[in-house]
C-alpha positions as CSV (number, residue, x, y, z in Angstrom):
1,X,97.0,140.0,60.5
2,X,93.9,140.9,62.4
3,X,95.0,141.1,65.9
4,X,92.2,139.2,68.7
5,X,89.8,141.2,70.9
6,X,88.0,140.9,73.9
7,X,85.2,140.3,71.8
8,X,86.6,136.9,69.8
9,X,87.4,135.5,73.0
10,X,83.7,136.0,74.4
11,X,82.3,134.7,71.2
12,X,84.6,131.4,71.9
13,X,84.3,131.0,75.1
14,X,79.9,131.7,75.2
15,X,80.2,134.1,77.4
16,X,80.1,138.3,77.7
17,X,82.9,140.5,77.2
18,X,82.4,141.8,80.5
19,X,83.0,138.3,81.9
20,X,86.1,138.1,80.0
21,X,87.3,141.8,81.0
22,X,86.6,140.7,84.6
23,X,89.2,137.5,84.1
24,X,92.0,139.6,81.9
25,X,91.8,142.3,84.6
26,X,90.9,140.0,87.5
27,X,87.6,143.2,88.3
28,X,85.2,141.0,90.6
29,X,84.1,137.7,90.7
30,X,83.7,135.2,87.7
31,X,83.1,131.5,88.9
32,X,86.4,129.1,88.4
33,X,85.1,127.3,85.4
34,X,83.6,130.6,84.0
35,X,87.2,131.9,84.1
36,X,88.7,128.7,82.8
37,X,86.0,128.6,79.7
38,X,87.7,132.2,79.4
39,X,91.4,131.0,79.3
40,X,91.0,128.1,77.1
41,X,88.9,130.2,74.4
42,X,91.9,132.8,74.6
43,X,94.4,129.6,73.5
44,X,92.6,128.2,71.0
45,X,92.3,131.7,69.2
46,X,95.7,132.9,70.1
47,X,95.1,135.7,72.1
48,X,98.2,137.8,72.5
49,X,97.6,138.1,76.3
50,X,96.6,134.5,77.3
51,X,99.6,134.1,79.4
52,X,98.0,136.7,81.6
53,X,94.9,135.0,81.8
54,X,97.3,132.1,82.9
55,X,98.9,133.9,85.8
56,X,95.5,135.4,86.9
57,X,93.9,131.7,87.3
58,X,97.0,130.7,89.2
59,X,96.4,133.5,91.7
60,X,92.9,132.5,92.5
61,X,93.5,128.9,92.8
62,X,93.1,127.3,96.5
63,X,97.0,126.1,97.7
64,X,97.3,122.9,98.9
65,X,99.9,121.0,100.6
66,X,99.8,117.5,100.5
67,X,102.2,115.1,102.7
68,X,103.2,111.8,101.6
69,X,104.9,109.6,104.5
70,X,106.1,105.9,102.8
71,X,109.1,103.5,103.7
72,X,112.2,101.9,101.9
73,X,113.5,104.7,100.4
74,X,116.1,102.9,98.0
75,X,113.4,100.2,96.7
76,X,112.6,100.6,93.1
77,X,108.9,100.5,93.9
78,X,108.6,102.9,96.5
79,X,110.9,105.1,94.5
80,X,108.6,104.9,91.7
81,X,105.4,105.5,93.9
82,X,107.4,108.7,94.8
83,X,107.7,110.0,91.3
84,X,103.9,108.8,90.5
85,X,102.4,110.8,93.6
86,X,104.6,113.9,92.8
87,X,103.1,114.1,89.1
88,X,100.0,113.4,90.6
89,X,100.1,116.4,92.3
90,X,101.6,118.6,89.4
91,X,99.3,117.7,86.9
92,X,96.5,119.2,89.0
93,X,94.9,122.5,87.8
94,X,92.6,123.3,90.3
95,X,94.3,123.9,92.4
96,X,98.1,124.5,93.1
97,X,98.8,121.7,95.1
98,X,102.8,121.3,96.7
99,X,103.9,117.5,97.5
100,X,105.9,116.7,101.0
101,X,107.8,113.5,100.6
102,X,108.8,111.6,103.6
103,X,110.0,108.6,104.1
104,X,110.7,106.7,107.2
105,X,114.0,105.2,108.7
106,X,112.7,102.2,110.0
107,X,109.2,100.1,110.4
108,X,109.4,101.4,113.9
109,X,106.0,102.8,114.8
110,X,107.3,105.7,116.8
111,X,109.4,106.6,113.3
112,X,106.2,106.4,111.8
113,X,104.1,108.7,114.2
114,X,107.0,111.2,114.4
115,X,106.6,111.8,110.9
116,X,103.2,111.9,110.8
117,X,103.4,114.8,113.5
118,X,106.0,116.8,111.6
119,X,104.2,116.8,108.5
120,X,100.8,118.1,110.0
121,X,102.9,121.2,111.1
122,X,103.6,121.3,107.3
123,X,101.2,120.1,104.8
124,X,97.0,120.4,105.1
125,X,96.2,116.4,104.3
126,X,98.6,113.5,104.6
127,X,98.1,109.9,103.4
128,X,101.0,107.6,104.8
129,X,102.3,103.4,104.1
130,X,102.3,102.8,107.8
131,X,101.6,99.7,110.1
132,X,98.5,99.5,112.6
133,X,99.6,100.2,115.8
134,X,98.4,102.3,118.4
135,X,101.4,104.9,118.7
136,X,100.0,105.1,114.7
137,X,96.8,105.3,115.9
138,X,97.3,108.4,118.4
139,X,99.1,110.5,115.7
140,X,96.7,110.0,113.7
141,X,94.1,111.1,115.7
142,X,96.2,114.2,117.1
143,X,96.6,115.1,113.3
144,X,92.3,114.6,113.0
145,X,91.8,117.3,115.4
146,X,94.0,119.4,114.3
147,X,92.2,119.4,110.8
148,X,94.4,117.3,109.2
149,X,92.9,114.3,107.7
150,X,94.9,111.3,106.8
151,X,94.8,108.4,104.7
152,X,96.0,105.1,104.7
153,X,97.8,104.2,101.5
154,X,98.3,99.9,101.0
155,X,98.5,99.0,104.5
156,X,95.0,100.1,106.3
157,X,95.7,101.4,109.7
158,X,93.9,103.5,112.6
159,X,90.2,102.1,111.0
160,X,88.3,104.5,113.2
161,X,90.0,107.7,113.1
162,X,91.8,107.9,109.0
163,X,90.0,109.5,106.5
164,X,89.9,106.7,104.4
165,X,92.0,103.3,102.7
166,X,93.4,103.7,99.3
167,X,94.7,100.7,97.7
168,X,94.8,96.7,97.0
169,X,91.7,94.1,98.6
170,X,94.2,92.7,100.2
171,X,92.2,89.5,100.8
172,X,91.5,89.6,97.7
173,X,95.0,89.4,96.8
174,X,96.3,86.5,98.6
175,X,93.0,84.6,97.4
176,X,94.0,85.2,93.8
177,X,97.7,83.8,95.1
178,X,96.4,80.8,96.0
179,X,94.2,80.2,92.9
180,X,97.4,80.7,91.1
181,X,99.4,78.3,93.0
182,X,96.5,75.7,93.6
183,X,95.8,75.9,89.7
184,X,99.5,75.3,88.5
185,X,100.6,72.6,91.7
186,X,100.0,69.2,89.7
187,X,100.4,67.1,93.0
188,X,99.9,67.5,96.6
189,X,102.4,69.1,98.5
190,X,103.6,72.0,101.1
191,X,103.0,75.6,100.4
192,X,105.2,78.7,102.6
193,X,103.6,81.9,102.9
194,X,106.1,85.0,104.0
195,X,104.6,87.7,105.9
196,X,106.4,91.0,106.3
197,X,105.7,91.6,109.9
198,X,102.3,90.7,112.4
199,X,101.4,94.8,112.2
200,X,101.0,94.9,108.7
201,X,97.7,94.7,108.6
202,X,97.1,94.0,104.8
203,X,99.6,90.8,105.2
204,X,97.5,89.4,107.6
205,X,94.6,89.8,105.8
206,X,96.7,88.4,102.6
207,X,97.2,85.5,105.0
208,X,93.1,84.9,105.3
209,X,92.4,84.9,101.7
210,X,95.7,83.1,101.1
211,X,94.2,79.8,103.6
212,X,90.5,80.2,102.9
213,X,90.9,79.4,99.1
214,X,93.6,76.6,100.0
215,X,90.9,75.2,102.1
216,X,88.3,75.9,99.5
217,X,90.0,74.4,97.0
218,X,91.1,71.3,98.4
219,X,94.3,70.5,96.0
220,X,96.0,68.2,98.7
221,X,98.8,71.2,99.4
222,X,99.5,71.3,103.1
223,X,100.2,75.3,104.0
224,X,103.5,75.9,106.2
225,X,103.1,78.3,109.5
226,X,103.5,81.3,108.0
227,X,106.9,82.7,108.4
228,X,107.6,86.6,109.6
229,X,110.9,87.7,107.0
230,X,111.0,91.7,108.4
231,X,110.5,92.1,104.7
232,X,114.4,91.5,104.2
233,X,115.7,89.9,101.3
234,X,118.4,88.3,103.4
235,X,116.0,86.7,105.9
236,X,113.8,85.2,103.0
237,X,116.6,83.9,101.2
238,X,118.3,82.4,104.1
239,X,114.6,80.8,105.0
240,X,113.8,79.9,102.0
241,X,116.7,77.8,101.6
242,X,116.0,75.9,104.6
243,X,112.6,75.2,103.7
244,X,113.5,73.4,100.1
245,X,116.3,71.1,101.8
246,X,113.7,70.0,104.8
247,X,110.5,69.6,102.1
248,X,111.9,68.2,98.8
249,X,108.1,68.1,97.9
250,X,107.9,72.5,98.5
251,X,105.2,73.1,95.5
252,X,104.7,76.7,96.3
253,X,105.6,79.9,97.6
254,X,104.3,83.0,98.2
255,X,105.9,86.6,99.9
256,X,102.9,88.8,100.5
257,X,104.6,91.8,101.6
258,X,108.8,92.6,100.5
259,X,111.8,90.7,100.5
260,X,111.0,88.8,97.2
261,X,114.4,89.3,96.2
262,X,115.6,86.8,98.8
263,X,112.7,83.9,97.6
264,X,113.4,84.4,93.9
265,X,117.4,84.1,94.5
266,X,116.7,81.0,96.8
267,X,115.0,79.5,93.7
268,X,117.6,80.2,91.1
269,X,120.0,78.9,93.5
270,X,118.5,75.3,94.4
271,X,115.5,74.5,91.6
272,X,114.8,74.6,88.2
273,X,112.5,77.6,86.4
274,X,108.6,76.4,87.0
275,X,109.5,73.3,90.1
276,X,108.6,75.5,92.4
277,X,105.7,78.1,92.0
278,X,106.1,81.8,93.4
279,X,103.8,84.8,93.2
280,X,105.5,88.0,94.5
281,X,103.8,91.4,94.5
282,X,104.5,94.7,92.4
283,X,106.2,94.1,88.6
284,X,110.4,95.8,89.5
285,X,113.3,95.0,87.2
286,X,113.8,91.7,89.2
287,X,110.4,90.4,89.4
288,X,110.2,91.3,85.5
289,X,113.8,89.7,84.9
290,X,112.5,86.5,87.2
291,X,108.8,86.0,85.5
292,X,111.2,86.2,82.2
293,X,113.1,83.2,83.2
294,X,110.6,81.3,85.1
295,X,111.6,81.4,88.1
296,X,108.5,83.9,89.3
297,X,104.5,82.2,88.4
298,X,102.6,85.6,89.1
299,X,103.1,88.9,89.8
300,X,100.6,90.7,91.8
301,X,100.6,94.6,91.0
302,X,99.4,97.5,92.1
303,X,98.3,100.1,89.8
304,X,100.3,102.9,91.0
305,X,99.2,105.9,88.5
306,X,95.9,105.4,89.4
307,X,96.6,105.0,93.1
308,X,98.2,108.6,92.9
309,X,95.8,109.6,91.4
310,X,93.0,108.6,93.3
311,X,94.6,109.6,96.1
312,X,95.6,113.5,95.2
313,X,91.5,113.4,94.4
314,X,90.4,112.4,97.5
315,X,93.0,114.1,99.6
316,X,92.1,117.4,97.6
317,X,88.3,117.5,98.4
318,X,89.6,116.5,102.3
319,X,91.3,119.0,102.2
320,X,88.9,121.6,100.9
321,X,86.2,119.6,103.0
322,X,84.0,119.1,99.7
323,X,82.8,116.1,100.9
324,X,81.9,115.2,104.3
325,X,84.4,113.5,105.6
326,X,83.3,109.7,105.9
327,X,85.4,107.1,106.7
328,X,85.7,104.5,103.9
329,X,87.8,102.2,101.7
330,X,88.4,102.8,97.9
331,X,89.6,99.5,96.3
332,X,91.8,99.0,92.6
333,X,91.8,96.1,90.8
334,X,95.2,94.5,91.1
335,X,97.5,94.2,87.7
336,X,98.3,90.2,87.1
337,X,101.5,89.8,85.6
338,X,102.4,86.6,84.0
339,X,105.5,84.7,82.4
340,X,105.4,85.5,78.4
341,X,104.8,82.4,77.5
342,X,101.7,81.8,79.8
């Protein structure tokens, strides 16, 4: 068999074969995509020394250590947001990029701007699930001058001094909860709305396009005061319960932040699958199990590969200040999920 030369690999690749003698022997300077033309022409003809190639594009590639900071370690969501932000990172290759997970104890915002601290004596860019608050609001600043940009990932938080918002319209969302429930409710009747906690700032604004398209829409359905549930399955349950006893005509429910658990149980325990309509955000083994039997009207997901992955992008050219670094918001379309038979 005729063994591959420098010279094959230039004719692949379009370039010299002193370009390619450069890259093999890493001799001067050959732009990145130059070198990676270089490496993937020396694959696709088998080249006995690619691997070296390889190792010499992994030397000259910028290192990048990204910190991630989220909350409720043991959920299935946030343990699955984990896994999606650490192949995120890995499936990189321009860079070798090293993920710092974090997550905090509490919803305490001191726990949150301890962390934040830590990690910028660790990592070069952070993005961080955090509430708005202004001990939140200082770290992140400290963390700006010290180079380290941050990003806001769900809940937007510290407006004018994060790098930028990645995740839901969260107006947007609790509108589209409200179409649901105002489309499905066939008579007039109350509505409860759970919020998490008053410094989540994507609940609140959950909460605004939640009432505005009630309003809009003008079914007859009388919204509840909202009710704060700490996010706790317990508390929501517990709630919940109370709430279907004192208004036999409860048409529908909906949990804009966690502790759907509690609302879905509540349901299972007290009505029958579809008397009561409740849209729940992000698609886990119980919301699945729950829109199976009815019990759940809507899901409201977030797309979390593309989240990552939108957010290893942007936190990579912060971090290598590509870009000038703009304040802004990037918005994903949110994943409906729907009962099977709908």
């Amino acid at each position: 068999m005729k063994r591959t030369r420098i010279e094959d690999i230039a004719r692949e690749a379009g370039v010299s074969k002193a370009t390619v003698d450069r890259v093999i022997h890493n001799r001067g300077l050959v732009r990145e995509e130059t070198a990676r033309k270089v490496a993937e022409a020396a694959h696709r003809i088998a080249y006995y020394a690619s691997g070296l190639i390889d190792q010499q594009l992994a030397i000259k590639l910028p290192k990048i250590r990204f910190g991630f900071l989220l909350i409720k370690e043991k959920q299935e969501f946030y343990q699955a947001f984990s896994r999606e932000l650490e192949a995120a990172v890995a499936v990189r290759q321009d860079f070798r990029g090293h993920a710092v997970i974090r997550f905090s104890p509490s919803q305490s915002p001191t726990d949150f701007a301890a962390i934040m601290r830590e990690l910028g004596e660790q990592v070069d860019v952070i993005a961080c699930t955090a509430v708005n608050h202004h001990t939140v609001n200082e770290a992140t600043l400290a963390l700006r001058r010290k180079g380290v940009p941050v990003f806001a990932l769900l809940n937007d938080f510290a407006q004018s001094v994060r790098q930028h918002y990645i995740g839901l319209d969260n107006l947007k969302a609790g509108r589209l909860a409200a179409w649901m429930i105002a489309t499905g409710a066939r008579q007039p009747g109350k509505v409860a709305l759970f919020l998490g906690s008053n410094r989540w700032q994507g609940h609140e604004l959950k909460e605004t396009g939640f009432r505005s398209h009630l309003r809009q829409a003008n079914t007859g359905l009388e919204l509840l005061d909202p009710i704060i549930n700490l996010e706790t399955r317990k508390l929501t349950q517990e709630t919940l319960l109370a709430l279907l006893e004192r208004h036999a005509d409860l048409r529908g429910v909906y949990v804009a932040g966690g502790g759907m658990e509690g609302a879905i149980a509540a349901l299972r325990e007290t009505r029958a699958p579809g008397e009561v309509m409740l849209v729940v955000n992000e698609l886990t083994s119980v919301s699945r199990a729950a829109l199976s039997d009815g019990y759940v009207t809507m899901v409201i997901g977030t797309p979390l590969a593309e989240l990552c992955r939108e957010t290893v992008n942007l936190m990579a050219h912060a971090a290598r200040k590509e870009h000038a670094q703009i304040a802004g918001q990037h918005f994903l379309e949110p994943q409906l999920f729907l009962p099977p038979s709908a």
